[in-house]
C-alpha positions in Angstrom: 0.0 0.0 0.0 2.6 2.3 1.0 4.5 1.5 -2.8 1.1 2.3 -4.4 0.6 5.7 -2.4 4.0 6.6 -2.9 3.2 6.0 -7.1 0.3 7.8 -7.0 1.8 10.5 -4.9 4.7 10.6 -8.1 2.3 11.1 -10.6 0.3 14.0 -9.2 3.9 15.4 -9.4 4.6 14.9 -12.8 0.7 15.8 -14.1 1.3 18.8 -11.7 5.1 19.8 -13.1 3.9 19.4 -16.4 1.0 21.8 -16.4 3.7 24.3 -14.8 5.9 23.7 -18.3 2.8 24.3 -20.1 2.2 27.2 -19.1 5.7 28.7 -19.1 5.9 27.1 -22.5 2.7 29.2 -23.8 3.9 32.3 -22.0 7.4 32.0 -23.9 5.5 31.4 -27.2 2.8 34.3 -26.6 5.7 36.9 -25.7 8.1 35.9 -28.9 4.8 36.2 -31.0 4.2 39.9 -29.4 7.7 40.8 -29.7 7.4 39.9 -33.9 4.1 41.7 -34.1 5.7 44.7 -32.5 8.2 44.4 -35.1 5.7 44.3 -38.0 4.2 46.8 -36.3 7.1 49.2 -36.8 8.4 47.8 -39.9 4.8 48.9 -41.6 5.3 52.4 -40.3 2.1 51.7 -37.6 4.0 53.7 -35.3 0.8 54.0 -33.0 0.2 50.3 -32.7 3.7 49.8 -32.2 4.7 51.9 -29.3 2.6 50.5 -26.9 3.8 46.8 -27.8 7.6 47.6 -28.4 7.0 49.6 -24.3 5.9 45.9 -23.3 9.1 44.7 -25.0 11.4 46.8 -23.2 10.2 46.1 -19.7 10.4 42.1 -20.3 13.7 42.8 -22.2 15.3 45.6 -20.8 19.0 44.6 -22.8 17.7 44.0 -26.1 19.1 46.6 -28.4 16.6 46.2 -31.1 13.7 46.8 -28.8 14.5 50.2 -27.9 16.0 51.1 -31.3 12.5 50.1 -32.3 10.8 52.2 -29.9 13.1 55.0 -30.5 12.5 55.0 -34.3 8.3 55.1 -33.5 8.9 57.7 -31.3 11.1 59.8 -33.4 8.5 59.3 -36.0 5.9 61.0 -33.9 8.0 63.6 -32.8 8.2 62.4 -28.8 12.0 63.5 -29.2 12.6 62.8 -25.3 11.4 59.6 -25.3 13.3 58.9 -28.8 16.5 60.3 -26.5 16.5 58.1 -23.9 15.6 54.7 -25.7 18.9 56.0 -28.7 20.7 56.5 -25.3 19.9 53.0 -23.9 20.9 52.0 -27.1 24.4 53.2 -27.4 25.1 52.0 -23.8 23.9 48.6 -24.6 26.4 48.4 -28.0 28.5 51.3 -28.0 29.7 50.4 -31.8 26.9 51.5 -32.9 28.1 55.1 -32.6 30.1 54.4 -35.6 28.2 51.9 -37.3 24.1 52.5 -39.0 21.8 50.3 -37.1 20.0 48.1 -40.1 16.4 49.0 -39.8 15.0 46.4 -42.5 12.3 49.6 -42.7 15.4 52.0 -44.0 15.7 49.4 -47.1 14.7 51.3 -50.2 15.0 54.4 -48.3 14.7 57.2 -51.3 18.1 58.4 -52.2 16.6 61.9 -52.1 16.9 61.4 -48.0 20.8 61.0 -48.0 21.2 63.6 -50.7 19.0 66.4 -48.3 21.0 64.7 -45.1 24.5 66.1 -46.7 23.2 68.9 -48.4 21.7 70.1 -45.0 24.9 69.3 -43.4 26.3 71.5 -45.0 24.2 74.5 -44.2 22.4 73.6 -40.9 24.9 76.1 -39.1 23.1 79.2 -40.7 20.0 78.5 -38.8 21.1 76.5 -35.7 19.4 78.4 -33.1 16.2 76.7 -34.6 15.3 73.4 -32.9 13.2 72.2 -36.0 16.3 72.1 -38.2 17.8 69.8 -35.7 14.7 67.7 -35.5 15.0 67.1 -39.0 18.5 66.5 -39.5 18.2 64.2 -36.1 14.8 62.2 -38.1 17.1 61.7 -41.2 19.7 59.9 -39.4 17.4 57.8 -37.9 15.9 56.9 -41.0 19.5 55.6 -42.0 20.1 53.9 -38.9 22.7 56.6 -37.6 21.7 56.5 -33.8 24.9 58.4 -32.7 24.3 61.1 -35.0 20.7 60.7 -34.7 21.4 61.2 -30.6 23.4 64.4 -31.3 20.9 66.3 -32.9 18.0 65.5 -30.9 20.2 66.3 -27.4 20.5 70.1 -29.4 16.8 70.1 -30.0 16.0 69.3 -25.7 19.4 71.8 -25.0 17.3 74.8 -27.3 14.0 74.1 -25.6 11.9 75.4 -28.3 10.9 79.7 -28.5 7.1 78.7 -28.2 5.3 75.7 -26.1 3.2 74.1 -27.2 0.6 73.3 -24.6 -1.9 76.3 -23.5 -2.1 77.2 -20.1 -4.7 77.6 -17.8 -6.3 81.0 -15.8 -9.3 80.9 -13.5 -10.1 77.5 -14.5 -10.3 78.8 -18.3 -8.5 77.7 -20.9 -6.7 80.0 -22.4 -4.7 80.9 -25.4 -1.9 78.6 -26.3 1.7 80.7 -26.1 2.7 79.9 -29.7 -0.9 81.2 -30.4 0.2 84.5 -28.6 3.1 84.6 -30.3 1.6 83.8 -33.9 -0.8 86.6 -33.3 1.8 89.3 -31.7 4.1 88.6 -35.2 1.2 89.2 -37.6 0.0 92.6 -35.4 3.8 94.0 -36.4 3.4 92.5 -40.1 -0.2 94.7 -40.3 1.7 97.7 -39.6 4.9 96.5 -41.4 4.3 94.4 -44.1 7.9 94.0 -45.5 9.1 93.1 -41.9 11.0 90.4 -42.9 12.8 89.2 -39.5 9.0 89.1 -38.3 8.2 87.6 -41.3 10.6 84.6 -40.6 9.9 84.6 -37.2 6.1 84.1 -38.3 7.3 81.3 -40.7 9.1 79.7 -37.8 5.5 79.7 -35.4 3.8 78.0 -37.6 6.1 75.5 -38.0 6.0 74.9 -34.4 2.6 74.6 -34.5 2.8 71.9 -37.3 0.9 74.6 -39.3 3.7 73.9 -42.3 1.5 75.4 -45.2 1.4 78.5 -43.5 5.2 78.3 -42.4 5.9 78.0 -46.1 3.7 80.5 -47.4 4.9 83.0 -44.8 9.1 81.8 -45.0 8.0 82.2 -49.3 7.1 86.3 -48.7 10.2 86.8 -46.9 11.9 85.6 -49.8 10.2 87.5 -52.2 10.7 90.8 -49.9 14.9 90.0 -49.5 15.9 87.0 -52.6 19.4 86.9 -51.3 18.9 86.2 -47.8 20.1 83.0 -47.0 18.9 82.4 -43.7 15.2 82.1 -45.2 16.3 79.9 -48.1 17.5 77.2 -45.9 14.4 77.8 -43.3 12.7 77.2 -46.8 14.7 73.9 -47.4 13.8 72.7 -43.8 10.3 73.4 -44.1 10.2 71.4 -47.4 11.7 68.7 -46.2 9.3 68.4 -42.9 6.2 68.1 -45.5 8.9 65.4 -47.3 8.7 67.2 -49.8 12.9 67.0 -51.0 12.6 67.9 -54.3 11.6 71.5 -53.5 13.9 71.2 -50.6 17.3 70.3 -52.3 16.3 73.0 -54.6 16.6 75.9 -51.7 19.5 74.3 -50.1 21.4 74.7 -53.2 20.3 78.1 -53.9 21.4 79.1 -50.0 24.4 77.6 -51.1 25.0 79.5 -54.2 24.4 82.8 -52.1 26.5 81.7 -49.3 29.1 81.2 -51.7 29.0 84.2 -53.2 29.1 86.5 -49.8 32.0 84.5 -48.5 34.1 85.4 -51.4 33.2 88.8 -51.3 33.8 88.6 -47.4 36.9 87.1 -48.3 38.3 89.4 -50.5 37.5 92.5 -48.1 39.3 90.5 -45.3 42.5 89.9 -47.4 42.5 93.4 -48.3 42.1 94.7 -44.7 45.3 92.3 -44.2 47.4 93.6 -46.4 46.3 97.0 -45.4 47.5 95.9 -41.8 43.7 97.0 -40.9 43.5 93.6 -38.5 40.6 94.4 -36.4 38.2 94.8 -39.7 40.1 91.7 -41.2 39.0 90.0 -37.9 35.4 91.2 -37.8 34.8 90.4 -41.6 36.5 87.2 -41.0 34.2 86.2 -38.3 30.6 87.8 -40.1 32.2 85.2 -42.8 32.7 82.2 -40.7 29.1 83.0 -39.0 28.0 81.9 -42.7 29.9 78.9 -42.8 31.7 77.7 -39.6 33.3 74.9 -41.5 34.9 76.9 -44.0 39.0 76.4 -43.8 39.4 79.1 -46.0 38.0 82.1 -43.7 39.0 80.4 -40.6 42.7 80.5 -41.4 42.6 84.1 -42.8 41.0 84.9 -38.9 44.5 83.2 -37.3 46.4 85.3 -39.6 44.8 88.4 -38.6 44.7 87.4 -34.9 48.3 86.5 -36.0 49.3 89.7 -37.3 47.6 92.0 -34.9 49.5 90.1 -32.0 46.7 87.9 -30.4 48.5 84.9 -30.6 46.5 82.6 -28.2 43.6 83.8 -30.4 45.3 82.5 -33.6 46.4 79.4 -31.7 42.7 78.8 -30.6 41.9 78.8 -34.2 44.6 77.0 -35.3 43.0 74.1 -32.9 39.5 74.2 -34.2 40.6 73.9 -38.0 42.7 70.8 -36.6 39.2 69.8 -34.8 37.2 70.1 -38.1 39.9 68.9 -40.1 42.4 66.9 -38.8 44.3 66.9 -42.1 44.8 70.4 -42.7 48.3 71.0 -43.5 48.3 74.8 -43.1 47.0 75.1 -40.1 49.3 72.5 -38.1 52.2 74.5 -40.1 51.0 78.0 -38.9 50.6 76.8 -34.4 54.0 75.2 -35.3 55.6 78.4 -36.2 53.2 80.2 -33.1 55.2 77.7 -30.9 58.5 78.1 -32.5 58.5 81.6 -32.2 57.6 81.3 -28.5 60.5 79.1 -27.9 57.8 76.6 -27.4 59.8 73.7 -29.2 58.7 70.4 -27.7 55.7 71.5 -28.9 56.2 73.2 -31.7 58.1 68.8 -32.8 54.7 67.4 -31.3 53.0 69.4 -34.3 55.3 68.7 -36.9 55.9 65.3 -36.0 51.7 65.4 -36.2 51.4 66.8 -39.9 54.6 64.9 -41.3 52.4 61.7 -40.5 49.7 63.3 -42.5 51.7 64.6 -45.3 55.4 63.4 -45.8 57.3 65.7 -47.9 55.4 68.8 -47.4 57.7 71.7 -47.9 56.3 74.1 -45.2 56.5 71.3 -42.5 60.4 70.6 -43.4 60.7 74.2 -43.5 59.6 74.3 -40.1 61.7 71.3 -38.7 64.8 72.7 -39.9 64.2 76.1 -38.5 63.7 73.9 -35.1 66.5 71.5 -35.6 68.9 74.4 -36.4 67.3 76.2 -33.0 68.6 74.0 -31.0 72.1 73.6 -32.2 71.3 70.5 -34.1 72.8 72.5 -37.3 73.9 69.1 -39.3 69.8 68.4 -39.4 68.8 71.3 -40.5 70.9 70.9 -43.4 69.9 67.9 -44.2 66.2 68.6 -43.9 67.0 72.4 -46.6 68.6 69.5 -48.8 65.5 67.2 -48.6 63.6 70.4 -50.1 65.6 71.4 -52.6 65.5 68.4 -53.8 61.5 68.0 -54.3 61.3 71.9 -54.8 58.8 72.5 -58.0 56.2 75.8 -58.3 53.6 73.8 -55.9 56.0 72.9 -53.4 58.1 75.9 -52.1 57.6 76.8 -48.4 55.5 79.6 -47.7 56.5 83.2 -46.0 55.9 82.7 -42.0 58.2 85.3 -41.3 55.4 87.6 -40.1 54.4 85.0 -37.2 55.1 87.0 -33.8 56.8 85.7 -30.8 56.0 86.5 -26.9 58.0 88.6 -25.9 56.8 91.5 -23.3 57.8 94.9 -23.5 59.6 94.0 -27.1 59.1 98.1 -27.7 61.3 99.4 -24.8 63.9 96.4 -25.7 64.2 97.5 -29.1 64.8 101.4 -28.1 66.9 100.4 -25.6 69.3 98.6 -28.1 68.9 101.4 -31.1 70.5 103.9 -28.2 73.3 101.1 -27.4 74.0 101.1 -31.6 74.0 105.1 -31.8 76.6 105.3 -29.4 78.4 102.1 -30.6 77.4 101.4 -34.2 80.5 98.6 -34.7 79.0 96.3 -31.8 78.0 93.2 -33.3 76.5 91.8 -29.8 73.9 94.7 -30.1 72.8 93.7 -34.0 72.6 90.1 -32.8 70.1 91.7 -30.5 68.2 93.7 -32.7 67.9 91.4 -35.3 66.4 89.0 -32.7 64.1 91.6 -31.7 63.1 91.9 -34.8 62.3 88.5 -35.8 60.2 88.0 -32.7 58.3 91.4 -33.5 57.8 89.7 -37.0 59.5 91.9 -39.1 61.8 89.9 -40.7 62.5 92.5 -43.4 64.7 94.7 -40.4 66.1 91.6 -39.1 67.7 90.6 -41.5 69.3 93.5 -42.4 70.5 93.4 -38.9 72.2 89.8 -38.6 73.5 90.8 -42.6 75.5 93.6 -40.7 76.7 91.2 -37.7 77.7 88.8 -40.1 79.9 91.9 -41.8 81.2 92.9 -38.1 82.3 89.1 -37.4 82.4 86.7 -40.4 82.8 83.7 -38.2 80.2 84.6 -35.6 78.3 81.2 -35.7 75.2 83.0 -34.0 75.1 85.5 -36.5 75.3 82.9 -40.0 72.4 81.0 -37.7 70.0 83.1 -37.4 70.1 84.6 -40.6 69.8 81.5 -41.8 66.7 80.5 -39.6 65.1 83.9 -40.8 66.0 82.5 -44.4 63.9 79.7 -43.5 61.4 81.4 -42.2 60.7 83.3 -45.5 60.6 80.1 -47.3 64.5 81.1 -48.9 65.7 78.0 -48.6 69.1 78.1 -50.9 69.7 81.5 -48.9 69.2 79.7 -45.6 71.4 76.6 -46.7 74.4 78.8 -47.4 74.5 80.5 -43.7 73.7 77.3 -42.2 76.5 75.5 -44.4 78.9 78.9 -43.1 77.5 77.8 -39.3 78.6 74.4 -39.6 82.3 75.0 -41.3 82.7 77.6 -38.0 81.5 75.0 -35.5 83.7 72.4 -37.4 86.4 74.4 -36.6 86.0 75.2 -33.1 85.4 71.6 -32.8 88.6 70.7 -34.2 90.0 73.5 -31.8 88.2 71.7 -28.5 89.0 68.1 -29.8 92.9 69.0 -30.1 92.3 71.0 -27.2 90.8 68.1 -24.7 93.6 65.3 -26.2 96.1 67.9 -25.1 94.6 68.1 -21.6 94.0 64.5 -21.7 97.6 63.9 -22.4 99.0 65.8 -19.8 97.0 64.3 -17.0 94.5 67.4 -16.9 91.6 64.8 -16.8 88.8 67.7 -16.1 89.8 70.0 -18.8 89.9 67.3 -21.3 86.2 66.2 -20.4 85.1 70.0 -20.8 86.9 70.5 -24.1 84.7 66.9 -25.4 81.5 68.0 -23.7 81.5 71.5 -25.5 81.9 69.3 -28.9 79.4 67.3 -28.4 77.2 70.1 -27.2 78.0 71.7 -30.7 77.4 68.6 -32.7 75.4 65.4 -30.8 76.9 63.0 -33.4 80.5 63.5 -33.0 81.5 60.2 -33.0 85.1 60.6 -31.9 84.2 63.3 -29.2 82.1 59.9 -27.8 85.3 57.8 -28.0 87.5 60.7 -26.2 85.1 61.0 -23.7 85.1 57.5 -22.8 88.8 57.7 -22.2 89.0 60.5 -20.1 86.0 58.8 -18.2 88.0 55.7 -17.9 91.4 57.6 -16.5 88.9 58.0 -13.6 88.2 55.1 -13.1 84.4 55.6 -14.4 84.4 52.7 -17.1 80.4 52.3 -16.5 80.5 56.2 -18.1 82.8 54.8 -20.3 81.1 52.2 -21.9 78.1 53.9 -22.8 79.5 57.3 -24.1 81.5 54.0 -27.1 78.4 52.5 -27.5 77.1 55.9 -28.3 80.0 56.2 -30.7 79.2 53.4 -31.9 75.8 53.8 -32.5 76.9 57.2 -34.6 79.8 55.2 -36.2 76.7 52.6 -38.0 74.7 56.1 -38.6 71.9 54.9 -36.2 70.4 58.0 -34.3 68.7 58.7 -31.3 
C-alpha cells in the first residue's frame, strides 16, 4: 500500500510539473509572438500600434538593443523626441559600436536616395540657422531613417538643450482655458506685419510659429514672402529647405539648399576678399570682424577660418590664432596649413617640444610637405642640431617645384613682453656704438620676434659683416631664411654655421687630447663636452670621452658614451 501511495503520490507530481511547463511554454511562445508583431508593427510604419507593444518589449527585455532602437524610431516618427533620447541612449550604452556603425532597420531598405542627398546637403548649411530646434529635429529624423543613432542622438540632445521659442501646450487662468503661447506669439508677429508688411525678420519669425505649430503650409507660405521681400537672404532659403523637407517634400527642398548655397558662396568670397584686403592694409581688427561675419555663414569653411589666425596672427593675439589654429585641426584633422601656422606660433615662443609634437603630427599626414620641413629645420637648427637642419634644406631642394616651395611665415610673432622698450633700448646702445656686433645680434632678434623679418635681416647681414665667423650671426640669418621660405639662402648660412662650429670643434677636440695627455683629466672632459654640445653626433668626441671617463676610473660612463659612438659610427640616431 505504502508503494502504491507513494506511485500515485509521483504522478500527481509529474501531471502537476507538467502543467507548470505548459504554461511557461505558452507564456514564452505568446511573448516571442508579441515581440514579432511589434516588429511588423514598426516595420509597416504603424508607429501607433507599435509603441505600446515595443514599451511591453522593453520592460520584459530591458538589454535587447533592437527593442528600444524600435521604440526609439516610433517615437522619433511621432516627434516624442525625449522619449526617442533616452531609448537611442539606452541604445548606445547597450552596444556602444553602434556610434560608428548604422543600425539596419529592414524599414530603411529602399529608403529614397533623395533622404541621404537632403542629409548632406543640410549638413552643409544647418549652421546658418542652428538656433532653430526644427532644423535639428530634421536632421536628427534623417539619421534615424539611416540607422545613424549616434548622429541621430546628437541632434536631438541640441533640440532638448534649445527648448523650443514657443510651447506648445496652452495654459490655464481661473479654470479657463486659455490661449496657447505659440498662439500668442503667432498673433503678436502678424500685429507687427499689419503695420509693417515688408518686416522680414517678423516675417521669418512668423514662418518659424507656424512650424512649431505643425501649421507647415502657412510656415511655407509665410518663409516664401520673406523671400520675395529679401531674394538673397540666406537664412530664409534654408528655413525654406527645412520646411520642405518636414512636409517630405525633398525635391523643392534640395532646390533651396542649393540656392542658400549659391548665395553663401558668393558672400564668402566677397567677405573674403575684403578681409585679405584689410590684411594687407595691416587694418586687423576689420580683417577680424569680416573674417568672423564670414565664418558666421559657414563655420566649416577652412578658408575664412585660417585668414581669422592670420589676422589674430598679425595684430598680435596669438592665443587667439592658436585657438583657431586648434579648431581647424578639430574640423579637419588633415589640414596642413594650419598645423604649419601653431608650429611656427610655438617656435617663435620658444615653445619647441611642442612646436616637434605638431610637426611630428602633420609629417604623418603629409610626408614631404615643404612648409613642414621648413619648419623642422628652423627647429632643428634652434637648438644647435645644425647638421639636421641641413639635411632637412637638402631634402627640399631636392622636391622643390612651383607647388612645393615653403610659404612666408616670417610675419608670425613671438612673446616677448615689453619687445618696444627692448628694441629702443638697443637702437641707443647702436648710436653710441654702431661697430657692436652683440647689439645687431640683439636687434635682429628683436626683430624677428616682432615679425618683421624684413629689419632683421638686415640686422644679422651687418653682424655677419662685423664678425664673419660669428656662428650666432650665419644662424639666425639663416633661420630667418627659412622662415621666408628662402631656402638656398638659408642653406648657405647654415653651411657657413657648420664650417665655423667644425672648426671650433677641431680647436676643442685637439684642445681636450692635449689636456687628456698631460694628465689634466677635467679639462679634457670639458673640451669633449662642449663638442658634443655643438654637434650630438661627434663620433670621436664619444670615444674621447670614454677615455677620459675611464682615466677615472668611471668605465660604466665609459662604456656607454662608445656604444654611443658606436651607434653614430653605424649612422643609427637617437
Amino acid at each position: 500500500m505504502l508503494t502504491i501511495a507513494l506511485v500515485v503520490q509521483g504522478l500527481f507530481f509529474s501531471v502537476d510539473g507538467a502543467e507548470d511547463l505548459k504554461v511557461k511554454t505558452s507564456f514564452a511562445v505568446e511573448e516571442k509572438s508579441c515581440l514579432e508583431q511589434a516588429w511588423q508593427y514598426a516595420e509597416r510604419g504603424l508607429v501607433d500600434l507599435a509603441i505600446p507593444e515595443l514599451e511591453k518589449m522593453t520592460e520584459l527585455y530591458p538589454d535587447d538593443v533592437a527593442a528600444h532602437a524600435y521604440l526609439g524610431w516610433a517615437y522619433s516618427q511621432k516627434g516624442l523626441i525625449f522619449d526617442a533620447v533616452r531609448e537611442f541612449q539606452k541604445v548606445l550604452d547597450l552596444n556602444p559600436e553602434l556610434q560608428k556603425v548604422p543600425f539596419d532597420y529592414p524599414m530603411a531598405k529602399g529608403l529614397p536616395a533623395a533622404v541621404k542627398e537632403f542629409t548632406v546637403s543640410f549638413e552643409e548649411v544647418i549652421d546658418v540657422i542652428s538656433e532653430f530646434s526644427g532644423a535639428h529635429e530634421v536632421l536628427g529624423l534623417c539619421y534615424v531613417l539611416q540607422g545613424k543613432l549616434g548622429d541621430a542622438l546628437n541632434e536631438y540632445k541640441k533640440v532638448l538643450e534649445l527648448e523650443s521659442s514657443f510651447v506648445r501646450k496652452g495654459f490655464t487662468a481661473d479654470g479657463k482655458k486659455a490661449i496657447s503661447v505659440i498662439d500668442q506669439a503667432i498673433r503678436e508677429y502678424e500685429n507687427v506685419l499689419g503695420e509693417r508688411t515688408d518686416c522680414v525678420e517678423a516675417r521669418i519669425k512668423l514662418a518659424c510659429a507656424h512650424a512649431e505649430k505643425g501649421t507647415l503650409d502657412a510656415a511655407i507660405e509665410n518663409m516664401k514672402k520673406a523671400i520675395s521681400l529679401k531674394p538673397d537672404l540666406v537664412e530664409a532659403h534654408v528655413y525654406l529647405g527645412c520646411l520642405y523637407a518636414r512636409k517630405w517634400t525633398l525635391d523643392e527642398a534640395l532646390k533651396e539648399l542649393a540656392e542658400a548655397k549659391q548665395l553663401r558662396g558668393r558672400i564668402i568670397e566677397k567677405l573674403v576678399t575684403e578681409a585679405e584686403r584689410f590684411i594687407r592694409d595691416c587694418m586687423f581688427d576689420k580683417a577680424i570682424a569680416v573674417t568672423r561675419e564670414a565664418v558666421k555663414f559657414d563655420s566649416r569653411n577652412k578658408k575664412t577660418r585660417r585668414l581669422l589666425a592670420m589676422a589674430y596672427g598679425k595684430k598680435g593675439e596669438m592665443d587667439e590664432a592658436v585657438n583657431v589654429c586648434k579648431e581647424i585641426i578639430g574640423l579637419y584633422p588633415d589640414d596642413i596649413q594650419a598645423y604649419t601656422l601653431l608650429g611656427w606660433i610655438y617656435a617663435q615662443r620658444d615653445l619647441f617640444k611642442e612646436a616637434m609634437d605638431i610637426a611630428g603630427q602633420a609629417v604623418r599626414i603629409e610626408t614631404e610637405n615643404a612648409d613642414i620641413r621648413a619648419l623642422t629645420a628652423f627647429l632643428y637648427a634652434s637648438q644647435n642640431q645644425i647638421h639636421k637642419a641641413i639635411a632637412m634644406c637638402n631634402l627640399i631642394n631636392n622636391k622643390a617645384s612651383g607647388e612645393n616651395v615653403p610659404a612666408d611665415y616670417g610675419w608670425v610673432k613671438g612673446n616677448l613682453t615689453s619687445i618696444e622698450q627692448k628694441l629702443r633700448e638697443v637702437i641707443d646702445v647702436l648710436e653710441m656704438r654702431p661697430d657692436y656686433t652683440e647689439a645687431y645680434l640683439c636687434l635682429g632678434w628683436l626683430h624677428s620676434k616682432n615679425g618683421d623679418i624684413e629689419k632683421a635681416i638686415p640686422a644679422f647681414r651687418r653682424a655677419v659683416e662685423l664678425m664673419p665667423d660669428s656662428y650666432d650671426a650665419h644662424l639666425y640669418l639663416g633661420n630667418l631664411y627659412v622662415q621666408r621660405g628662402e631656402i638656398k639662402n638659408a642653406l648657405d648660412e647654415y653651411r657657413k654655421a657648420s664650417e665655423i662650429v667644425s672648426k671650433e670643434n677641431r680647436n676643442h677636440l685637439e684642445q681636450g687630447m692635449a689636456f687628456l695627455n698631460g694628465g689634466n683629466i677635467e679639462q679634457a672632459i670639458n673640451c669633449f663636452n662642449k663638442v658634443l654640445k655643438n654637434n650630438s653626433e661627434c663620433e670621436e668626441a664619444y670615444t674621447l670621452l670614454a677615455d677620459a671617463y675611464e682615466k677615472k676610473g668611471l668605465y660604466s660612463v665609459g662604456m656607454v658614451l662608445r656604444l654611443q659612438g658606436e651607434r653614430r659610427k653605424q649612422g643609427v640616431q637617437d
